[in-house]
C-alpha positions, 0 to 999 in steps of 0.5 A, a space after each residue: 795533922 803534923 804527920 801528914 805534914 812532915 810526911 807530905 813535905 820530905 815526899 813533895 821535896 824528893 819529888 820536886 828534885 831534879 824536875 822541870 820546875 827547878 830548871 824553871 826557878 833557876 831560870 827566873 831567878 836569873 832574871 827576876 830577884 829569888 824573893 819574887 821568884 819564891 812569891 809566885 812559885 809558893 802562891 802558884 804552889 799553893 793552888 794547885 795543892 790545895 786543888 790536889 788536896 781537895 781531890 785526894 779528900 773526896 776520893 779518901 772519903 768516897 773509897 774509905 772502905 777501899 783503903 787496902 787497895 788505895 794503899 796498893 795503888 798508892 804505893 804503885 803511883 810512887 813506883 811510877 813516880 820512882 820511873 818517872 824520876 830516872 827517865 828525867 825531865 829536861 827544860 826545853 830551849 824554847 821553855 826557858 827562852 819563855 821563862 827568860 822574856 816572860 812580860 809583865 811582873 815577876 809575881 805574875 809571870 812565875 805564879 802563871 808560868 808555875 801554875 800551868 806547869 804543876 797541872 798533871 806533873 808528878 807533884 801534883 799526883 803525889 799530893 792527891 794519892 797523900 791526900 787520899 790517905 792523910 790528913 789534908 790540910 796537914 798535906 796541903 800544907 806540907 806539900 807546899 812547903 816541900 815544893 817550895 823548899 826545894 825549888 828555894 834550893 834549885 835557886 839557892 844551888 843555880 846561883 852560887 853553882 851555876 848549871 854544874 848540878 850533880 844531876 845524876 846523884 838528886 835523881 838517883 836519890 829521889 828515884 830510891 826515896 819514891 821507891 822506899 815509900 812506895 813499896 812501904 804503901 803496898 806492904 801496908 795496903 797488902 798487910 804484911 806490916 
């Protein structure tokens, strides 16, 4: 379990720098206080990857004689995500204008606003296809935390740095991380280590 978790954490990390979630914190923490703004992002975050968890388990379970191949498409996924990275994910004008005059509490407007945004985002997949091959509470949790540290950071870095982010060097960095562990999954699912 506690490799699942420290493996799930450093890859939803990676994966949550630079992505339209941060840009969404950043943006609720200028107008709501960082503590209910990391409150609803960490109830919000916690549902979806436990959704994502739980589909990661049942497909593990499903395909467990498969696990070769799940690895290479495992480690495939992380290559997309690697793309995925470097192609950017950018905050409209009109996304932050809702995030800015969102009504009703801050708990409610960030875990609803967080929610609907991780739904098919490259974090919740990166925490099916670890669920699919760890251990799912260790992900679960894990991944979890990952999100949230990272978006705790994004208003951390927004507060004290404004907008000056050096947006190229974190998507370089997270785009090479996926990379390392993507081709490390093939070469498992593969067998050459």
């Amino acid at each position: 379990m506690l490799d699942a978790l420290w493996l799930s954490t450093a890859v939803i990390f990676v994966a949550e720098l630079g992505d339209k979630s941060q840009l969404m914190a950043m943006t609720f923490a200028t107008r709501y206080r960082a503590r209910d703004v990391l409150i609803g992002i960490t109830a919000a975050t916690a549902l979806v990857h436990l959704a994502s968890v739980g589909i990661g388990y049942f497909i593990g379970n499903s395909f467990e004689k498969y696990q070769g191949p799940i690895a290479v498409v495992a480690g495939v996924a992380f290559l997309v995500f690697a793309a995925w990275t470097l192609r950017g994910d950018e905050l409209t004008d009109d996304e932050a204008e809702k995030a800015k005059n969102a009504n009703g509490s801050a708990l409610f407007a960030v875990g609803v606003a967080f929610f609907l945004a991780e739904l098919g985002d490259k974090t919740m997949l990166a925490t099916i296809t670890l669920a699919v091959r760890e251990d799912w509470f260790g992900t679960w949790i894990g991944s979890t935390i990952g999100m949230v540290a990272a978006d705790a950071l994004a208003i951390l870095v927004g507060a004290v740095l404004g907008r000056h982010l050096p947006e190229k060097l974190i998507k370089y960095g997270a785009a090479a991380a996926f990379v390392v562990f993507g081709v490390l999954l093939i070469a498992e699912g593969a067998g050459w280590v």
